[in-house]
Structure formats: C-alpha cells, structure tokens
N, C-alpha and C positions, 0 to 999 in steps of 0.2 A: 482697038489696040489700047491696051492699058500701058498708063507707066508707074511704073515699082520707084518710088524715092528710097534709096537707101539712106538711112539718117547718119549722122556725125560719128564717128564712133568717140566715144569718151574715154578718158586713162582711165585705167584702171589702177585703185593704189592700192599695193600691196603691203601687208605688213613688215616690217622689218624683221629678216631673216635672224633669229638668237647666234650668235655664234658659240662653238663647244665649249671655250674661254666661260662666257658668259650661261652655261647652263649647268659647266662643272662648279662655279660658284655659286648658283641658286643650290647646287645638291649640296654643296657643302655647309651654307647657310643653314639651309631644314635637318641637316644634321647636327649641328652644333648647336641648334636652338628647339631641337624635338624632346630632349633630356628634360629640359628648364621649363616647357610649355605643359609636360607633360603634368609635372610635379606641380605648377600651378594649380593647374587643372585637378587635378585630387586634392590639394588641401583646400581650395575656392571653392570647388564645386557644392558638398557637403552644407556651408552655412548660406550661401546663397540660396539654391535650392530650399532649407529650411527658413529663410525669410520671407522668402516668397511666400510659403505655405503660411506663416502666421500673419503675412497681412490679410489676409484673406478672415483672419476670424478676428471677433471682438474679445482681445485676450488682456485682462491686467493679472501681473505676476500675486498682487495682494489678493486676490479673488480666482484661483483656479478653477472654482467650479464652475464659474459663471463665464465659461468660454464657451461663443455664439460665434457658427458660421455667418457671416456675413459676405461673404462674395467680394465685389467689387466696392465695395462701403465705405472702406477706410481711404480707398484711393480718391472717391470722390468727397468727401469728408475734406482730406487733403488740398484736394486741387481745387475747391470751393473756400478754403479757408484763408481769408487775405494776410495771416503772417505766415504761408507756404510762399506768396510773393514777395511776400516785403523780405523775408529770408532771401529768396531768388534775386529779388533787385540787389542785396545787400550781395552776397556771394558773386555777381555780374561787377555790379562795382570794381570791389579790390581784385578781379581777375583782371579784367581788362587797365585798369590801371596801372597798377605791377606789373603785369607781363610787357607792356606797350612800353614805360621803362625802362625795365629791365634788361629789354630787347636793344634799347637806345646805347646804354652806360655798358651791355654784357659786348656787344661789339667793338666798343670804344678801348673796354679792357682786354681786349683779347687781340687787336691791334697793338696796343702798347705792350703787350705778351709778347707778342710775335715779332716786332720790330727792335725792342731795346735791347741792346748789347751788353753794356754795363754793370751786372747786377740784376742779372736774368731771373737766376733762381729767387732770390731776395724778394724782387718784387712780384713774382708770380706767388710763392708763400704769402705774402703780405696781404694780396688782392684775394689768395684763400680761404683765407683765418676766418672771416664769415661765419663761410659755408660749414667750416669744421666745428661751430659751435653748435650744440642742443638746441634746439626750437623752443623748447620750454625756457634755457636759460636765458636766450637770448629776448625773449620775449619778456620775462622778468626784469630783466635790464634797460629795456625801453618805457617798460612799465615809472619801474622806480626813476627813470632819466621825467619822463612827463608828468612825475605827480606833483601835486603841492608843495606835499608836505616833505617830498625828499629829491625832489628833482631840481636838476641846476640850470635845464632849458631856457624857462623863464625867467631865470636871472643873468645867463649868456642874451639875450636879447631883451633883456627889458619887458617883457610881456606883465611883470605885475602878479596877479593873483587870476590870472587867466587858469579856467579848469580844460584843461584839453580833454578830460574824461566826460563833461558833462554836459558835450553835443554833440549830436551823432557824426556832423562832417568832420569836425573835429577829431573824434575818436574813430574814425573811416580814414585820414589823414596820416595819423600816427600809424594805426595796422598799419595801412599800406606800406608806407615808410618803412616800417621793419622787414615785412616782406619784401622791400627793394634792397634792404641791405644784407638781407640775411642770403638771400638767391641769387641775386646778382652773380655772384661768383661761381656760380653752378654755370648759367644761361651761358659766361663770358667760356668757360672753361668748354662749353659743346663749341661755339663758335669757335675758339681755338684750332680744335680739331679741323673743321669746315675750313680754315683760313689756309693752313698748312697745307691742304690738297691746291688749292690754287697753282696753277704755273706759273710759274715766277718768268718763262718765255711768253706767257701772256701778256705780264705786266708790264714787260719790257718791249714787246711786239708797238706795243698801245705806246709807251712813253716817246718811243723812237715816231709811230706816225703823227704825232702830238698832242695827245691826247692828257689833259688836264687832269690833278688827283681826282675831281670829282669824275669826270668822266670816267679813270681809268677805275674808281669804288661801283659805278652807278652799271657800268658797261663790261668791267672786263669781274671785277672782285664779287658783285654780290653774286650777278648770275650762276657763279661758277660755286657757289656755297648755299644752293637754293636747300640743297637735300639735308645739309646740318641745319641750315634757319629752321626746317619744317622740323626735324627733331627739338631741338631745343626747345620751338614752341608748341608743340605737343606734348613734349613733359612738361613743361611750367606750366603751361595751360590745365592740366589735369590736375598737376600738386595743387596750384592754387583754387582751383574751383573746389578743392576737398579742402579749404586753408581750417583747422578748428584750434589752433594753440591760440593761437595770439589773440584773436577776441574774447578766446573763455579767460585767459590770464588778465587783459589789459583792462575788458568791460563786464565781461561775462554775459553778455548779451544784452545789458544795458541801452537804453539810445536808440535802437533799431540798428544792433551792431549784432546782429544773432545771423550766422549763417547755416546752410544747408545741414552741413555737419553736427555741429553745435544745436542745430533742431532736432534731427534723429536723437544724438545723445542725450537730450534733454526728455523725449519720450519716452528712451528706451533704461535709462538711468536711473534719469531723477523723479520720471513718475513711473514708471515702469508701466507702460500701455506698449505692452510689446505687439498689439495687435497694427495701433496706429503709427510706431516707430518699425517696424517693419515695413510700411508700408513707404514711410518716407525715405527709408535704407534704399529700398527698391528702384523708386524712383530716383534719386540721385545718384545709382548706379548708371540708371536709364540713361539719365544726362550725361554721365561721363562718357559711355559706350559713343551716343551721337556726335559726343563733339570728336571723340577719336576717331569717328566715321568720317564726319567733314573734313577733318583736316588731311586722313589717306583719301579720300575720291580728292581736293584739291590737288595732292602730292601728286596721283596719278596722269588727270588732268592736265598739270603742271607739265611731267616728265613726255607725255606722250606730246604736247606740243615740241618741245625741246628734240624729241626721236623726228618728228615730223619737221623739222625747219634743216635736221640736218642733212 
C-alpha cells in the first residue's frame, strides 16, 4: 500500500482585474498621444537613421572623396578615447548634481505654490521668470555675473581676483548653478501638478491620528506624488544630460568642462568629421534611450508594488 502526500496547495496570485474606467482611459491616452508620436516619428526618423549610416564610414565634409566604409571604427575609436569619458564624467557631474537639487528646492517651491494664500499669482510668476528666460540668455548672464572683468560676484563676497572660469570645479560650480536656477522652476512647476492630486482627506486622516509634518511629507505626501516625481525626474534628467548652452557660452569647453553634446558639435561643426560626430550623436542617443528605460522599468516596478500592497 502506498501513500500519495498530497502537497500544500499555494495562492495563487492573480493579476489585478483593469476595470473599463481604467482601459477607456489607456484608449483614450494612445489616442490623444498617436497624433504627436506619430509626427515625431516622421520628422526623427529620417536624420537618425542617416546618422547612424555616417558613423559607420570615415567621412570628413573637407574631403568627400575620401569617404571610407569603416564599420564599427568610429564607435571604437570613440569609446577608447579618454575625452569620450572625461566628456561622460563631465556631463554625469552637472546631471546628477542639478537634478538632485533641483529636486530639493523644485519641491520646496511647489509647496510654497500650493499652500500660500496671499499673493498666489505673484509669487508663482515670480518663482517662473526663470524658466521663461532663453538658455542662451540666461547663461550669458551668469557668464558676465562670474567674470573678472564684469562681474560683481567677487566683489558681493570678497573673493578678490578669484577666476571662477579658470578651473574646472570651479567652472562645473557656476554651470551647475545656472542650471539650478534656470530649471528649478520647470522641476517645481511638474511637482505642483503631483502635489494638487494628493487628498487633502489623506492629510487630514494622518493629522487627526497624529501624525507629525514630517511623517505626514514622508508617509502620506510623497508616496502619493511618486508618479509626477518620476516625471519631473525624467525630463530634467534627459534635458540635463543633453545640457550644451551653458558650457559652450560660460567655458566653451575649457577645464575639462566639454560635455557629450558640446563633443558631437564639436566634431560635427567645428571639424566636420561627420564620420566620427555621427557616431558620438548615436551614441548619446544611446544613453538618453537607457536612462529613459531605467527610469520607466523603476516607474513600473514602483507602480506594480503599490497594485500589490493594495
């Protein structure tokens, strides 16, 4: 006589059932966003594609006839070349610095958005004006604020005949700076949006059980604004790692202040090696694409714990 164990049976976990609510909104979304993708997609498509193609051969614009298939050449060329890094390390810098930031001061301002009474409009205008300035201008402005010969910096702080231009942390410092003043007000203005959804029965659920501002920021406010955080920093994220005004205006690449950007147009510009600035185009597309990859698998990641806890 045998005996049969029958084993434990285990849940089974089901996915969460969409409701129609929730599927007439995803159709409505690829509707209203099919238009816009599409037209991306045709006018992208076209110089992409033909970038690709020219990093692929050894092509300078002063020399047509002397364009040579090379294959994979220029990419290695590239990624063996230690200022494709020092560009990289430089471009990683002012992202992560500004964004981390901008992250800090765009939520702070987006609080004070959302709560002050007095002077609402005024000082939401106020904390915009920034963002509403040119890049280029505004970068000229920081320019002439840190130079020697015209700037009042050093003489608001005593600094002396300090050259803020003529070392690289230094001149790493200033960008960033500008790119924390210049965007801030973008970052604050996504989080606004995010903050507004919050329930205010949340906040008040949480005050009543006693729950302290931080607690009620840490437990009831951020969690509930996960979805605009991961927007904001996914656009700042992207803007800044493509950043090219402000270094070409402030240093022009001076210092070890040359980023990604500012190396392709430097290739494809000012020496015209459309073979090997194609190929660096490519590649910091490359980069863009991954990090907007990590950031949607995190989002998802994120969201599906969040479907799961409830």
């Amino acid at each position: 006589m045998t005996l049969t164990q029958t084993p434990a049976e285990t849940p089974v976990t089901r996915p969460a059932e969409v409701s129609d609510r929730a599927r007439h909104e995803r159709r409505l979304g690829l509707t209203l966003s099919a238009p816009a993708f599409v037209v991306m997609v045709f006018v992208t498509a076209y110089p992409l594609v033909y970038a690709v193609v020219l990093s692929l051969y050894n092509y300078r614009l002063t020399d047509p006839s002397g364009k040579e298939f090379v294959g994979l050449g220029n990419y290695v060329t590239v990624l063996t070349d230690p200022v494709w890094w020092t560009d990289f390390t430089t471009t990683a810098i002012i992202t992560v610095a500004s964004v981390a930031v901008e992250l800090v001061l765009g939520f702070a301002f987006a609080f004070v958005m959302y709560r002050i009474l007095a002077g609402r409009s005024l000082v939401r205008t106020g904390i915009l004006i920034p963002y509403g300035i040119i890049t280029v201008v505004s970068a000229y402005i920081w320019r002439y604020a840190f130079q020697l010969d015209s700037g009042f910096v050093n003489q608001w702080f005593g600094l002396g005949a300090f050259n803020w231009f003529g070392d690289r942390w230094a001149s790493l410092f200033v960008i960033t700076l500008s790119e924390i003043w210049k965007t801030t007000p973008f970052i604050s203005l996504l989080l606004l949006a995010g903050l507004v959804q919050v329930p205010e029965e949340l906040q008040e659920a949480a005050r009543v059980d006693g729950a302290t501002a931080w607690q009620r920021l840490t437990r009831v406010t951020l969690p509930n604004m996960k979805a605009a955080i991961m927007v904001a920093l996914l656009f700042r994220t992207l803007d800044a790692w493509r950043i090219f005004d402000n270094p070409f205006i402030m240093t022009a690449g001076a210092n070890k202040t040359e980023t990604l950007s500012f190396l392709a147009y430097r290739q494809n510009v000012t020496l015209v090696n459309l073979g090997a600035g194609s190929a660096i185009s490519v590649l910091l597309f490359l980069t863009v694409v991954v990090i907007a990859f990590i950031f949607v698998k995190g989002f998802r990641t994120d969201l599906s714990q969040v479907r799961g806890d409830q």
